[in-house]
C-alpha positions as CSV (number, residue, x, y, z in Angstrom):
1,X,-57.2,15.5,32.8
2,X,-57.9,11.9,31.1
3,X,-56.1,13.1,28.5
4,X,-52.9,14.4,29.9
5,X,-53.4,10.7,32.4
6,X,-53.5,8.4,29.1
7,X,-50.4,10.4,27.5
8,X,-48.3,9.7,31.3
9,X,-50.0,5.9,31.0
10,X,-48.7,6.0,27.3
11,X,-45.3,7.1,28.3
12,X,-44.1,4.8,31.0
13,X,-45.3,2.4,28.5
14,X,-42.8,3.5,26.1
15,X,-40.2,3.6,28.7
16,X,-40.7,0.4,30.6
17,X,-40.6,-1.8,26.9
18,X,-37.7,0.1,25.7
19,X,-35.9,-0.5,29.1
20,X,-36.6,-4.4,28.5
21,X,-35.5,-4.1,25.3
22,X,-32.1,-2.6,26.4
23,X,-32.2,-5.1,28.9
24,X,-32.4,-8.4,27.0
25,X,-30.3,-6.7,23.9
26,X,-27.5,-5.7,26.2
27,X,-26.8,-8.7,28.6
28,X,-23.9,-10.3,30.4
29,X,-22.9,-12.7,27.4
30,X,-23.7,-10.6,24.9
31,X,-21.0,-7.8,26.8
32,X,-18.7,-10.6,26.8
33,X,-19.1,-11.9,23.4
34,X,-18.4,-8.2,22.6
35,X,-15.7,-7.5,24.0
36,X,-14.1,-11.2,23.4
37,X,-14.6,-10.0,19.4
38,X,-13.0,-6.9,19.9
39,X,-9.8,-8.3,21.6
40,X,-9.7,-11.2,18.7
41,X,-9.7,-7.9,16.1
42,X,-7.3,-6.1,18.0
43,X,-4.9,-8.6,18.3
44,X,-5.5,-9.4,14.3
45,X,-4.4,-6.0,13.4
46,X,-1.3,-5.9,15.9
47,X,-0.4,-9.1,13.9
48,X,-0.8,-7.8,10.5
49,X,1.0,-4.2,12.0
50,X,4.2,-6.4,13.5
51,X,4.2,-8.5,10.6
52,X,4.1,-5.9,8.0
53,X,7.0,-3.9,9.7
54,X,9.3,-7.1,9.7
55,X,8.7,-7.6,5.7
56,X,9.3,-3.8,5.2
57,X,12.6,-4.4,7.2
58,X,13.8,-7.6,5.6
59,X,13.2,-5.4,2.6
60,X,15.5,-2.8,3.4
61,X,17.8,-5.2,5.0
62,X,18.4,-7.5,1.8
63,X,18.3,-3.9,-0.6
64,X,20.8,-2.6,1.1
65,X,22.7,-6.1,1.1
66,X,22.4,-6.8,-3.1
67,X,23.9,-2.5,-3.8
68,X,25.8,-2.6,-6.6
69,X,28.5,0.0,-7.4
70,X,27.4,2.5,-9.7
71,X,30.0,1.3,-12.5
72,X,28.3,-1.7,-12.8
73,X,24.6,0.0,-12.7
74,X,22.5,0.7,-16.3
75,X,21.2,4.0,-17.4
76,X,21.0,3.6,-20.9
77,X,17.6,2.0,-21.3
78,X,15.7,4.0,-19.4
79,X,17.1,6.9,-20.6
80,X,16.4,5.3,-24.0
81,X,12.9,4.3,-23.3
82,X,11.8,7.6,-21.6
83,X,13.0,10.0,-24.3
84,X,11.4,7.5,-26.9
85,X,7.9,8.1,-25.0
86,X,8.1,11.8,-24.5
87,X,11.3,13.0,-26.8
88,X,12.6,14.1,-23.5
89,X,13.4,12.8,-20.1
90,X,10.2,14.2,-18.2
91,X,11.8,14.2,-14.5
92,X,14.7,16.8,-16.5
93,X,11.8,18.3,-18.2
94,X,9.9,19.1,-15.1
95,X,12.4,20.0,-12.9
96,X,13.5,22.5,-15.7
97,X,9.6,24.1,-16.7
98,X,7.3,23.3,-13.7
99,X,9.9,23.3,-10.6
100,X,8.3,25.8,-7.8
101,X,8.8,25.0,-4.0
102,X,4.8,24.6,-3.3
103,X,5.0,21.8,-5.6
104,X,8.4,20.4,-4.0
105,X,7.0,20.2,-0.6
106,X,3.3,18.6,-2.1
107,X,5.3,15.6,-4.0
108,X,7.5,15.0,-1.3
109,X,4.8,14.1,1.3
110,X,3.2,12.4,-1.6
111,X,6.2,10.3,-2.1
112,X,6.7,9.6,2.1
113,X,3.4,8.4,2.0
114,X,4.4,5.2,0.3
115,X,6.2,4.2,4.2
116,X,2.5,4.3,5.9
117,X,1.3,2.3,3.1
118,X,4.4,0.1,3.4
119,X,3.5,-0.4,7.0
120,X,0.1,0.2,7.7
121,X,-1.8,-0.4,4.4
122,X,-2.7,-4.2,5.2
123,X,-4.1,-3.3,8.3
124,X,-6.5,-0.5,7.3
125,X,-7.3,-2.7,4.4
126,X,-8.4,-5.6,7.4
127,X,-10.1,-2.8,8.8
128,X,-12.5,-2.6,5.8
129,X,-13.1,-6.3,5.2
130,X,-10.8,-6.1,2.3
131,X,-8.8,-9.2,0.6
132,X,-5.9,-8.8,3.5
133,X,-4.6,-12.3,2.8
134,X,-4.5,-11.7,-0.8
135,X,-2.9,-8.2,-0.2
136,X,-0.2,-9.5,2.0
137,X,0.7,-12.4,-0.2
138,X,0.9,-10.3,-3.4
139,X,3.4,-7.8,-1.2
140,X,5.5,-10.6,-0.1
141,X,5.5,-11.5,-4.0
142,X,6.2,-7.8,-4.9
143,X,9.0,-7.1,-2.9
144,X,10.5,-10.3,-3.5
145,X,10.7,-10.3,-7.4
146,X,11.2,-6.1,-7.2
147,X,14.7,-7.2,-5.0
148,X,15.7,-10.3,-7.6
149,X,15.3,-7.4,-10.0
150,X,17.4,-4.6,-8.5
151,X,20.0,-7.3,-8.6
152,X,20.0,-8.8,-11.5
153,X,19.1,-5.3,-13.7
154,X,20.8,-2.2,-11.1
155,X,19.3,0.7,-12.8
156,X,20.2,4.3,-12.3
157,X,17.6,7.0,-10.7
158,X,17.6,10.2,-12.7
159,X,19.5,12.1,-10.4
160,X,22.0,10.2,-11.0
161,X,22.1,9.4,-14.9
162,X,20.7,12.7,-16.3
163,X,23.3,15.7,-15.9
164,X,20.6,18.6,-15.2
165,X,18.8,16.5,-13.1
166,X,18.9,16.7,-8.9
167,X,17.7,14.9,-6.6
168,X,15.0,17.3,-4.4
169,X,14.5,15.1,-1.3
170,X,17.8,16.2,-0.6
171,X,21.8,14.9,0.1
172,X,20.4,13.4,3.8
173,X,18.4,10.6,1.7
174,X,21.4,10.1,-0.5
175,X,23.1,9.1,2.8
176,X,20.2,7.5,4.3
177,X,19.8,5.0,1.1
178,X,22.1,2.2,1.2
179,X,21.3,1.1,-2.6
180,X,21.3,3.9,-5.1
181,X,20.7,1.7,-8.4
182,X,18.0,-0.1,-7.2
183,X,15.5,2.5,-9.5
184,X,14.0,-0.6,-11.7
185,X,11.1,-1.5,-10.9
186,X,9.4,1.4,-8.7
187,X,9.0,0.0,-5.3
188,X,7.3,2.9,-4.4
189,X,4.7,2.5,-7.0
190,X,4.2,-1.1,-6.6
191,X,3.4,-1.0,-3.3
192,X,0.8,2.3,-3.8
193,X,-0.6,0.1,-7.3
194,X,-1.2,-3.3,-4.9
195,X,-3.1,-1.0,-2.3
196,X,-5.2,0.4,-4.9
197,X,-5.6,-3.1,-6.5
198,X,-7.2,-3.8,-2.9
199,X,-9.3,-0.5,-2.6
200,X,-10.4,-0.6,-5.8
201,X,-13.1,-3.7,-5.3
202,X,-14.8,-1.1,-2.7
203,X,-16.7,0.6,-4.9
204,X,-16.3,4.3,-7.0
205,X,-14.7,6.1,-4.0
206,X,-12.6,3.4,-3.7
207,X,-11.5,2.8,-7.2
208,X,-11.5,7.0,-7.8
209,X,-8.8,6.7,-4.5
210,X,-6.4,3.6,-6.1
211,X,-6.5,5.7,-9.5
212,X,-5.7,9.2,-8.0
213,X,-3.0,8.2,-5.8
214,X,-1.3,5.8,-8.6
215,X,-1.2,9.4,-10.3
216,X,0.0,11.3,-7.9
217,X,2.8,9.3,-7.0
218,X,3.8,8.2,-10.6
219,X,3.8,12.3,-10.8
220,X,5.7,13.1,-7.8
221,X,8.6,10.2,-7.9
222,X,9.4,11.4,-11.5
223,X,9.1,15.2,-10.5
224,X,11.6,14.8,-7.8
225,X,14.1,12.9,-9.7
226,X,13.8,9.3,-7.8
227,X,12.6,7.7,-11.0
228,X,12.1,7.6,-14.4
229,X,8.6,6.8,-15.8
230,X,9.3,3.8,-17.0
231,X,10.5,2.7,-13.6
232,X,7.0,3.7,-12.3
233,X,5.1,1.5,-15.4
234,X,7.3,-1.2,-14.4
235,X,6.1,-0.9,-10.7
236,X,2.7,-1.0,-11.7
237,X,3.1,-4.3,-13.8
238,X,5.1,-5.8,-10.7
239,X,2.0,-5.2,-8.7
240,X,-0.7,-6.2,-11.0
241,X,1.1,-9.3,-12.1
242,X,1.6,-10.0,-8.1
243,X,-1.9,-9.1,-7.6
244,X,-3.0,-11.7,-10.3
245,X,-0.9,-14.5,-9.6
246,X,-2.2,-14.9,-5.5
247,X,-5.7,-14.7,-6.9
248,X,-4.7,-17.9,-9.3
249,X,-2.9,-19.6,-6.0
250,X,-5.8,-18.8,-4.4
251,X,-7.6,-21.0,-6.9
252,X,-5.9,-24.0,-7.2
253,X,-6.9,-27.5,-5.5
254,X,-3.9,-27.3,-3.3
255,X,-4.8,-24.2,-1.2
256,X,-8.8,-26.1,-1.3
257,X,-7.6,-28.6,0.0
258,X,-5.8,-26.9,3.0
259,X,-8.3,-24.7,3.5
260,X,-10.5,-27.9,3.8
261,X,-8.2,-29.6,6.1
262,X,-8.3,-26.9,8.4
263,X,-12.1,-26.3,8.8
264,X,-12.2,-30.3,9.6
265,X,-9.9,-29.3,12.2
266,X,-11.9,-26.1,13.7
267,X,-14.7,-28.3,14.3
């Protein structure tokens, strides 16, 4: 009876401290403060969201504004280049050995999967405490220069400067995209290399992610004829030169001094 008396004693012991504990830990301003965070981070990420879908539709806006007519387009040097690598053009060369409807359907998702990094990728790297300032400058940067280029150099895709070659997304893309040379540099893959640029400071899962999707898509927008691999090695440079050149901004006494300015100003 003392026994089962001390362990009852013991218990509402337990209980009552733990309730205190809830109680101090969990109190009106700390509710508030809580919740007052978790509006400020919602309202960050609509930002970011909004703001990342008006860049992806200037984008597409100005593209479609600089199309060149295919007479005045190049093919020649990526054809060139290509065949110099591999003796062959490897989207002709796949479509020809490897083509299968499995692997259609896998590099086409692939491949759509550069519009939810387009428009969500700075946000789900915000989520993670990643460089988001960093990784929306060196997009602004990317798609900028990446447009200059498509006007200054219109380059062919394969499907339409290989004979043998076809375009597997299909005729309702053809009609969808209002510039068909704009093949050089890969937009596709510069925007996939700048996300894994960002995920790859987050440790081996993060850096086994940038490199495994950088293949896959390199693999999939040469598979299905959108463009050649030499477009896709010129994406990648786009984004690591981007990528590069904010971290040097970043640096300079300029932005210090802004950033300086600022804080004086918070408090």
């Amino acid at each position: 009876m003392a026994k089962e008396k001390l362990n009852t004693l013991h218990q509402c012991n337990i209980l009552t401290l733990t309730k205190t504990i809830a109680e101090n830990s969990i109190s009106k301003a700390g509710l508030i403060e809580a919740g007052k965070n978790i509006f400020i981070w919602i309202g960050k990420a609509l930002f970011i969201i909004i703001f990342s879908i008006t860049c992806a539709y200037l984008f597409w806006y100005v593209r479609a504004w600089i199309s060149t007519p295919i007479s005045n387009s190049y093919k020649w040097y990526v054809i060139w280049l290509d065949s110099t690598f591999f003796n062959t053009v490897p989207s002709l060369w796949a479509q020809q050995n490897i083509r299968h409807d499995i692997i259609d359907i896998f590099f086409r998702k692939i491949w759509f999967s550069y519009v939810y990094v387009l428009l969500f990728g700075a946000t789900f790297i915000y989520t993670i405490r990643g460089q988001t300032k960093r990784y929306i400058l060196s997009l602004i940067f990317t798609l900028s220069i990446g447009l200059v280029v498509h006007y200054l150099i219109p380059t062919q895709p394969p499907w339409m400067a290989v004979k043998g070659v076809i375009r597997i997304n299909g005729e309702e893309f053809t009609q969808f995209d209002k510039n068909l040379t704009a093949a050089m540099p890969s937009i596709h893959q510069a925007v996939i290399c700048l996300f894994g640029c960002a995920l790859r400071a987050h440790g081996i899962l993060g850096k086994f992610f940038a490199i495994s999707y950088n293949i896959l898509m390199a693999l999939s927008i040469v598979y299905l004829g959108e463009h050649f691999f030499v477009d896709s090695v010129g994406g990648c440079l786009l984004a690591i030169s981007c990528w590069t050149l904010v971290q040097q901004i970043q640096k300079t006494k300029f932005v210090s001094i802004i950033h300086c300015c600022l804080e004086k100003n918070r408090k």
